[in-house]
C-alpha positions in Angstrom: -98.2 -161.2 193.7 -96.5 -160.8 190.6 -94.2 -157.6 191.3 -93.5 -157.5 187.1 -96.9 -157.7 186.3 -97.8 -155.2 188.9 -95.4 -152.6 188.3 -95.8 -152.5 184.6 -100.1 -152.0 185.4 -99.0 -148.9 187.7 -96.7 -147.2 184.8 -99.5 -147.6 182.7 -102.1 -146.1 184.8 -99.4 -143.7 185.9 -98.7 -142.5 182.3 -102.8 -142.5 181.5 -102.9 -139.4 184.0 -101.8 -136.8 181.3 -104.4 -137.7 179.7 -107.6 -137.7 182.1 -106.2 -134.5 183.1 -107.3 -133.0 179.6 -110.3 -134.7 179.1 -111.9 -133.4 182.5 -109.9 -129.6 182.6 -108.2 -130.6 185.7 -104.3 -129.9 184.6 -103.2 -128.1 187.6 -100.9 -130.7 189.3 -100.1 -128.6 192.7 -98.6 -130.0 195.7 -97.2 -129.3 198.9 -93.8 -129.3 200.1 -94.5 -133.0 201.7 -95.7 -134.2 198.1 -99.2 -134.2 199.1 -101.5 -133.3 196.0 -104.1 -131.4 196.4 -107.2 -133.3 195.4 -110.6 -131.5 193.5 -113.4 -132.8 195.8 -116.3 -130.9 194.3 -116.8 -131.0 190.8 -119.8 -129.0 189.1 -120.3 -130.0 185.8 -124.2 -130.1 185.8 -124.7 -127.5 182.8 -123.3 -129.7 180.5 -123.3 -132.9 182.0 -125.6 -134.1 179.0 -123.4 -133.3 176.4 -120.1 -135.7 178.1 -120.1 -139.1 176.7 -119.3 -141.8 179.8 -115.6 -142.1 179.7 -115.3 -138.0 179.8 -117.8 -138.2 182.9 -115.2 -140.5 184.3 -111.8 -138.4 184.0 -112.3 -136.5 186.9 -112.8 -139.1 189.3 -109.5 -141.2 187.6 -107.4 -137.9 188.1 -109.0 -137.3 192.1 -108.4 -141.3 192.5 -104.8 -141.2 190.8 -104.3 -138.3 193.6 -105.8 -140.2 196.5 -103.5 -142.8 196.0 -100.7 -141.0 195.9 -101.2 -139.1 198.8 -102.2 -142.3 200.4 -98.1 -143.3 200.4 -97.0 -142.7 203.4 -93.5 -142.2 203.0 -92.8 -138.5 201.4 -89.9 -139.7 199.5 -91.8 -142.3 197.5 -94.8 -139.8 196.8 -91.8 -137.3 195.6 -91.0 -139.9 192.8 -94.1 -140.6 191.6 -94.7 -136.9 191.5 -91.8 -136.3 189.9 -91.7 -138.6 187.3 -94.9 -139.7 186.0 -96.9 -136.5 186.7 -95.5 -134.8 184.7 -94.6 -131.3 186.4 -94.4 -128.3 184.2 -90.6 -127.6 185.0 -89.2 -131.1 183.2 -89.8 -130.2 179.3 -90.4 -132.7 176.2 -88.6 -132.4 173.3 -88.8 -133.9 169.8 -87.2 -137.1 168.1 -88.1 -138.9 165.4 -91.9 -137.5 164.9 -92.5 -138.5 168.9 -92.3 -135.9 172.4 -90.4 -137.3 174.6 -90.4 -136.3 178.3 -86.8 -135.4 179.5 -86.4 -137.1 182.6 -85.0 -135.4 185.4 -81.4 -136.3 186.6 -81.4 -139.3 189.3 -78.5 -137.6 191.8 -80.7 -133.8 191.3 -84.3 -135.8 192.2 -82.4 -137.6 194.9 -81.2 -134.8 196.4 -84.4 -133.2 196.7 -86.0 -135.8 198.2 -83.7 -136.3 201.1 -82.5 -139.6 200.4 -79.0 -140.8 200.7 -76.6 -141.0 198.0 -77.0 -144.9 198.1 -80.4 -145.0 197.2 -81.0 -146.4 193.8 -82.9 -145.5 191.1 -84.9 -148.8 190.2 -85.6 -149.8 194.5 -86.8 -146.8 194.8 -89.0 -147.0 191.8 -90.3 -150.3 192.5 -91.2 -149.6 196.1 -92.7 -146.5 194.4 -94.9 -148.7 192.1 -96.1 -151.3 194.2 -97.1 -149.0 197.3 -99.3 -147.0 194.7 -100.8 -150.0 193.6 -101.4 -151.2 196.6 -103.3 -147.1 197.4 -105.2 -147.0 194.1 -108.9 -148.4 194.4 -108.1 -150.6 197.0 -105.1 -152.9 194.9 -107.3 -153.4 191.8 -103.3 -152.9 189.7 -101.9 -155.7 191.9 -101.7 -158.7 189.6 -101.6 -162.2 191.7 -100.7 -165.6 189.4 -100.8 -169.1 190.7 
């Protein structure tokens, strides 16, 4: 398996998740204190079903599946990360630069902290543990990427 390859599919699907959220309404992003997301099971849309085009019909299932995964991970530190930094939580703001919103990213040693890890634990392992266990979760590995 290519771990490049495979990480850099996950960040984009990861950062997609904004997005499918506002197609399909679905913008709460709760979770419990063990980082486990709570997932929409039943979705009702039948009064205007007719009037979605296919992809919006689809955005509800991406943001349940993007969930699933997640809550898939088994380790609680690793769903914290992905939670914390490519959900998109309401608490971390965006500001402006340049004519682009940019997400400011939380501080390493705060995230760290909250996730119980020790004060060893780096930033990019982490991450990349992160990555590939979700891609691993999400529809069964269809984000790993394997070369010859």
């Amino acid at each position: 398996m290519s771990k490049t390859l495979t990480k850099s599919n996950t960040i984009r699907k990861l950062k997609e998740f904004p997005t499918w959220q506002r197609i399909s309404g679905m913008l709460e992003v709760s979770y419990s204190d063990d980082y486990i997301l709570e997932v929409t099971e039943s979705i009702d849309r039948s009064e205007w079903e007719h009037l979605l085009k296919w992809w919006q019909k689809l955005a509800p299932e991406e943001v349940n599946e993007t969930k699933r995964a997640i809550n898939q991970i088994e380790d609680k530190a690793l769903r914290g990360y992905i939670i914390i930094y490519y959900l998109k939580p309401p608490d971390y703001p965006t500001i402006l630069s340049k004519s682009k919103w940019f997400r400011v990213r939380p501080n390493w040693t705060e995230v760290r902290k909250q996730l119980g890890l020790n004060s060893k634990a780096k930033k990019s392992e982490i991450e990349e543990i992160a990555l590939l266990v979700f891609a691993k979760n999400y529809r069964n590995g269809v984000l790993e990427i394997y070369i010859d």
